[in-house]
C-alpha beads as a LAMMPS data file, in Angstrom:
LAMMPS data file: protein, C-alpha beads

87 atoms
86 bonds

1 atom types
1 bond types

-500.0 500.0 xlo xhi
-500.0 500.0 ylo yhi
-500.0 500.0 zlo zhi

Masses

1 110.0

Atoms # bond

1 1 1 5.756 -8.045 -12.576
2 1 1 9.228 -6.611 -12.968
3 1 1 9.125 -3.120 -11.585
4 1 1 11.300 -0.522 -10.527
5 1 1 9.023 1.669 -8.397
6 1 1 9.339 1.588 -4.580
7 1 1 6.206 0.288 -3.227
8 1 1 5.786 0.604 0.729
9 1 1 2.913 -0.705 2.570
10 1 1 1.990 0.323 6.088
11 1 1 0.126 -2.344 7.741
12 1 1 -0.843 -3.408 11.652
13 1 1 -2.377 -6.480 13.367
14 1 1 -5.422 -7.537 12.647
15 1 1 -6.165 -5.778 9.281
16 1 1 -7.903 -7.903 6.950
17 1 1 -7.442 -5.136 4.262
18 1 1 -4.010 -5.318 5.087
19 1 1 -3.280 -8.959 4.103
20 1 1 -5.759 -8.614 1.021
21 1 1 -3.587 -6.308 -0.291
22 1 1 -0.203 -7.727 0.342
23 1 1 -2.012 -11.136 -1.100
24 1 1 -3.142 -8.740 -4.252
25 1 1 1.302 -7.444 -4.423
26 1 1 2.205 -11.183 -3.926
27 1 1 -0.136 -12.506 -6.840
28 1 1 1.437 -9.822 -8.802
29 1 1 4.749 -10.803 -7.830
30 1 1 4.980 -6.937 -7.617
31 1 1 7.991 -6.264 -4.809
32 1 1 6.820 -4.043 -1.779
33 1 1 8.524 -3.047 1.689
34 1 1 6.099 -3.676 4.628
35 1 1 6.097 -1.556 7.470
36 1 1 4.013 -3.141 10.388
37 1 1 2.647 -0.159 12.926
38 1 1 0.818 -2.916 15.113
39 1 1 0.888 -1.510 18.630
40 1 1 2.469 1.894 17.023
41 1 1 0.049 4.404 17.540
42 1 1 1.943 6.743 17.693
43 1 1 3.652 6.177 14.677
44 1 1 0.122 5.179 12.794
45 1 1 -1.013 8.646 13.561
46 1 1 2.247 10.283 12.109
47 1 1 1.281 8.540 8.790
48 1 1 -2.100 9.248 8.956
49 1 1 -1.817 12.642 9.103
50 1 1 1.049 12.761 6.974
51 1 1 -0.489 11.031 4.105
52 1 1 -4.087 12.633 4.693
53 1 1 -5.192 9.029 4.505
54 1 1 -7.614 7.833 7.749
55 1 1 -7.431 3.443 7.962
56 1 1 -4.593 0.897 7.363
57 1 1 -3.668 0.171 4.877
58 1 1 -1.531 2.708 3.731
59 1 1 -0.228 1.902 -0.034
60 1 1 2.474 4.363 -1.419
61 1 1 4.259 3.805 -4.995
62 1 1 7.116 6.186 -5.216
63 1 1 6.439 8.216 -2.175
64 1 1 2.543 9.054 -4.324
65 1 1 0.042 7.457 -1.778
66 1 1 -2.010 4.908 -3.753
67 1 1 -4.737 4.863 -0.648
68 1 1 -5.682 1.138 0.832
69 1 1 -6.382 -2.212 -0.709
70 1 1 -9.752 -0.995 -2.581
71 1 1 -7.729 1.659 -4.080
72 1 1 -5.231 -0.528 -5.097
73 1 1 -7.708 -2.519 -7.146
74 1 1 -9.664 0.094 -8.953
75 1 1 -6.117 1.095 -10.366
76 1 1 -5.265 -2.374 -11.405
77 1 1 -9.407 -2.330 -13.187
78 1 1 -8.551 1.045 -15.043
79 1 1 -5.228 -0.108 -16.223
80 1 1 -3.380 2.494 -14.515
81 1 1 -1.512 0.612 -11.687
82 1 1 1.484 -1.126 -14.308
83 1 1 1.574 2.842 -15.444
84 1 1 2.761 3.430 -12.083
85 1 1 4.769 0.644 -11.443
86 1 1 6.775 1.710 -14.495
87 1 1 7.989 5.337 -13.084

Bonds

1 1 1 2
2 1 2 3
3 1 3 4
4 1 4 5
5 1 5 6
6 1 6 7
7 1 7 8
8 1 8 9
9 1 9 10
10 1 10 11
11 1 11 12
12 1 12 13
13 1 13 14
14 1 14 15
15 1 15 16
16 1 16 17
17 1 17 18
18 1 18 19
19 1 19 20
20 1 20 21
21 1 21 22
22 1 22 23
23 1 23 24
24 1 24 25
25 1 25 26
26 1 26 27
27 1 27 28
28 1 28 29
29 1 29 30
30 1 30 31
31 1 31 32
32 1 32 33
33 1 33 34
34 1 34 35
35 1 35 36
36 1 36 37
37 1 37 38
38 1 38 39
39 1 39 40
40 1 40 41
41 1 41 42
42 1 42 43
43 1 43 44
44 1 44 45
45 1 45 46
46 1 46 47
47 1 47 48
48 1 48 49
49 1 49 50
50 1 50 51
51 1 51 52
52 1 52 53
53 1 53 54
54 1 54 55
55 1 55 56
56 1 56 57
57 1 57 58
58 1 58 59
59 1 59 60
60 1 60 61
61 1 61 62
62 1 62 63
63 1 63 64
64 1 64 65
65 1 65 66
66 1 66 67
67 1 67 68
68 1 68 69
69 1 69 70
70 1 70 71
71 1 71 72
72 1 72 73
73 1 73 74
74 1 74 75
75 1 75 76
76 1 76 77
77 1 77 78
78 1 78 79
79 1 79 80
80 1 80 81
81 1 81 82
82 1 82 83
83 1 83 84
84 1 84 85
85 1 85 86
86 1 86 87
């Protein structure tokens, strides 16, 4: 999917929600930047608390956090998700 929207992906080791939704981005052939926090905690807290959001994954599309790998699905099933690929 050609996009031009920045789509970052915090992950850490083992996540099984994790590599179900970089396997969802690769299908897609929708570009992402992955940021592994494995053995951050530090750093996994920061985003946590930045983003509001509690478990890994954390899935942001232009800086607007998308949630984890279920949330990332139920956009793609409403039809929204290509809607935010194209900002």
């Amino acid at each position: 999917m050609k996009t031009n929207a920045k789509v970052v992906i915090y992950t850490k080791d083992p996540c099984p929600y994790c590599t179900r939704a970089i396997n969802f981005l690769n299908a897609r052939d929708i570009p992402f930047e992955e940021i592994d926090l494995t053995g951050n905690q530090a750093e996994m807290d920061r985003m946590k608390n930045e983003t509001g959001w509690a478990t890994m994954p954390i899935i942001l599309i232009n800086k607007e956090l998308v949630g984890g790998y279920t949330d990332l699905v139920a956009l793609e099933n409403d039809n929204k998700l290509e809607a935010m690929l194209a900002k």
